[in-house]
C-alpha positions as YAML, in Angstrom:
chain: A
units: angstrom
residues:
- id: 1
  name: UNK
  ca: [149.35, 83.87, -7.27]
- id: 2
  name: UNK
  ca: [145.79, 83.95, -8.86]
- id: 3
  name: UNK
  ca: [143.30, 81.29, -6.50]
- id: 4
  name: UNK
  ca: [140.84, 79.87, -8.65]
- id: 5
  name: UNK
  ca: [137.94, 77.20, -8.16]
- id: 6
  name: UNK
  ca: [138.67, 73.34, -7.52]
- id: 7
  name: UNK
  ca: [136.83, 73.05, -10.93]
- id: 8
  name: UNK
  ca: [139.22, 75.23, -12.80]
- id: 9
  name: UNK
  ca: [141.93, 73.94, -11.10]
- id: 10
  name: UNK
  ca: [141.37, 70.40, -12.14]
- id: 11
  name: UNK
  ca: [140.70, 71.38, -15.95]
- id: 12
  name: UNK
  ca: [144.10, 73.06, -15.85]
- id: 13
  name: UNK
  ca: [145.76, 69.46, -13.81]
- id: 14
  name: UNK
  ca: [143.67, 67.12, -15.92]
- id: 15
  name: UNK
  ca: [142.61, 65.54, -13.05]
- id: 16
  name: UNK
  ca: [139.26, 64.96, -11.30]
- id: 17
  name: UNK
  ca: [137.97, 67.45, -9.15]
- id: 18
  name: UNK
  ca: [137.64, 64.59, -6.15]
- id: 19
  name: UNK
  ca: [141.78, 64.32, -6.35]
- id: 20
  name: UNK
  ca: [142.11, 68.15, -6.12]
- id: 21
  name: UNK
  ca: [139.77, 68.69, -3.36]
- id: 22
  name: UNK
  ca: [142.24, 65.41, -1.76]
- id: 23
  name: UNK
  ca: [145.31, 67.27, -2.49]
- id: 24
  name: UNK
  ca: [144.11, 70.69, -1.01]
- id: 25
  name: UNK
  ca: [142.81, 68.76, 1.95]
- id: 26
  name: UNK
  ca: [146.75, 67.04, 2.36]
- id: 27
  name: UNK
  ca: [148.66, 69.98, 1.04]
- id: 28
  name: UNK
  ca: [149.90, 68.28, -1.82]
- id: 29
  name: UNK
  ca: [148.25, 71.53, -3.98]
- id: 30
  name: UNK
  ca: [148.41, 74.78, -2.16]
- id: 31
  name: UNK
  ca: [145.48, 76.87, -1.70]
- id: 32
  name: UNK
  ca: [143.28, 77.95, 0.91]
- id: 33
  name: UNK
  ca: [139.51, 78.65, 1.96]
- id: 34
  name: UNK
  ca: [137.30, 81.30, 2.05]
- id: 35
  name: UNK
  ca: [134.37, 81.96, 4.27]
- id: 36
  name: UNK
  ca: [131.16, 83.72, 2.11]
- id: 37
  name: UNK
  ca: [127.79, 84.18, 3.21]
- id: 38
  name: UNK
  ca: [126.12, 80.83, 1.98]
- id: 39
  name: UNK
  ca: [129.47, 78.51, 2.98]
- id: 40
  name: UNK
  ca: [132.78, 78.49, 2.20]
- id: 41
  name: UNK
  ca: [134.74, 77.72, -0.79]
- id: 42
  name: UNK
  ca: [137.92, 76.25, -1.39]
- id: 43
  name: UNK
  ca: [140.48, 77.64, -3.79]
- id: 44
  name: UNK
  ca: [143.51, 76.51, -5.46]
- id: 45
  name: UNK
  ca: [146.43, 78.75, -6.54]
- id: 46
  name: UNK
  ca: [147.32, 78.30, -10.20]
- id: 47
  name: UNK
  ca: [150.70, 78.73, -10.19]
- id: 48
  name: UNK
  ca: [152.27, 76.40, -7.41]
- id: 49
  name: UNK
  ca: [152.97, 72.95, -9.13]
- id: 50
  name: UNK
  ca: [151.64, 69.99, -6.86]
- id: 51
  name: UNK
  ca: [154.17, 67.68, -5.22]
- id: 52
  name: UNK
  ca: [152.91, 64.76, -6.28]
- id: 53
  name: UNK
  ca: [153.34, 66.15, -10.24]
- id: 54
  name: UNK
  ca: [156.98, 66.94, -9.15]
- id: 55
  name: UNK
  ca: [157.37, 63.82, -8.20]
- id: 56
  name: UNK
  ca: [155.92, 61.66, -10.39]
- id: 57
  name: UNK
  ca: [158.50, 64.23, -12.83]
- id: 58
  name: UNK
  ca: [161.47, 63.08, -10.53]
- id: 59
  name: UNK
  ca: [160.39, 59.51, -11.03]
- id: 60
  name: UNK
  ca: [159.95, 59.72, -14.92]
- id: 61
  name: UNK
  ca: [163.55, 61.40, -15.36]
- id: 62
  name: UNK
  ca: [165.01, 58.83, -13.23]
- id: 63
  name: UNK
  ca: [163.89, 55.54, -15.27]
- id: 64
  name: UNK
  ca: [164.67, 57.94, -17.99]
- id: 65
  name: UNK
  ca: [167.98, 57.80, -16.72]
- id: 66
  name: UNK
  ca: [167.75, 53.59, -16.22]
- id: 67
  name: UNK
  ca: [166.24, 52.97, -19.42]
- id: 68
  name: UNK
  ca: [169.47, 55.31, -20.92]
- id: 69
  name: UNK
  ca: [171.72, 53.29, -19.17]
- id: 70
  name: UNK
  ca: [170.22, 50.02, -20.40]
- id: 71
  name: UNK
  ca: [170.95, 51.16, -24.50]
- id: 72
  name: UNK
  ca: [174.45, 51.71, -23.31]
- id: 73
  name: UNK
  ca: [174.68, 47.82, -22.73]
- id: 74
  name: UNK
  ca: [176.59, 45.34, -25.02]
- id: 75
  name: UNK
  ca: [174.51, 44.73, -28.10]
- id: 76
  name: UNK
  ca: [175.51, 40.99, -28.73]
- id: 77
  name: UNK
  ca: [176.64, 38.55, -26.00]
- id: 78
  name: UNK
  ca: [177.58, 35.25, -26.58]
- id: 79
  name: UNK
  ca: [174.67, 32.67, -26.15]
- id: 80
  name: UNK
  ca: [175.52, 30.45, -22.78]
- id: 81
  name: UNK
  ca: [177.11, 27.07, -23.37]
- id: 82
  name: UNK
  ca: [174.64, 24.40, -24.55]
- id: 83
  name: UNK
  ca: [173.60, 21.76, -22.03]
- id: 84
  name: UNK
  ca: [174.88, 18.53, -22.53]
- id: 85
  name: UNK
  ca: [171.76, 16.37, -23.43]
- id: 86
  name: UNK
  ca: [173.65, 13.19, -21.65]
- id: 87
  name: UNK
  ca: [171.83, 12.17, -18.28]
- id: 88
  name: UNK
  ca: [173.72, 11.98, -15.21]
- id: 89
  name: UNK
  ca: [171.76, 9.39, -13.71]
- id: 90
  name: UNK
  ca: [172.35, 7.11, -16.53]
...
């Protein structure tokens, strides 16, 4: 895997580069850091997916699922019976 720059990295995520110095920092995107002269630098490897995309991907294929599962329902139902307009208390 190629590391490249947290600036790079959140071009290719579409994300802010804030949220992918937050997901190096909790390991939701792998990478590392490296030491130079002046500081150090952190770097992201392009070709791990983050966990929190593959899960927001399990989430979307799930109400996928739901949402399926909901134009499988009946079409028409009967409407419920109509309320007798008579008072009880009368």
């Amino acid at each position: 895997m190629q590391p490249v720059g947290i600036a790079e990295k959140s071009v290719e995520l579409g994300l802010s580069p804030d949220t992918v110095r937050s997901g190096l920092r909790t390991g939701q995107i792998i990478g590392h850091q490296e030491t130079f002269a002046g500081g150090f630098e952190r770097l992201a490897e392009v070709d791990e997916e983050p966990i929190f995309i593959k899960m927001l991907k399990a989430e979307l294929e799930r109400l996928h699922v739901g949402i399926s599962q909901l134009h499988q329902l009946p079409a028409h139902r009967p409407p419920p019976p109509a309320l007798s307009r008579r008072r009880s208390w009368a």
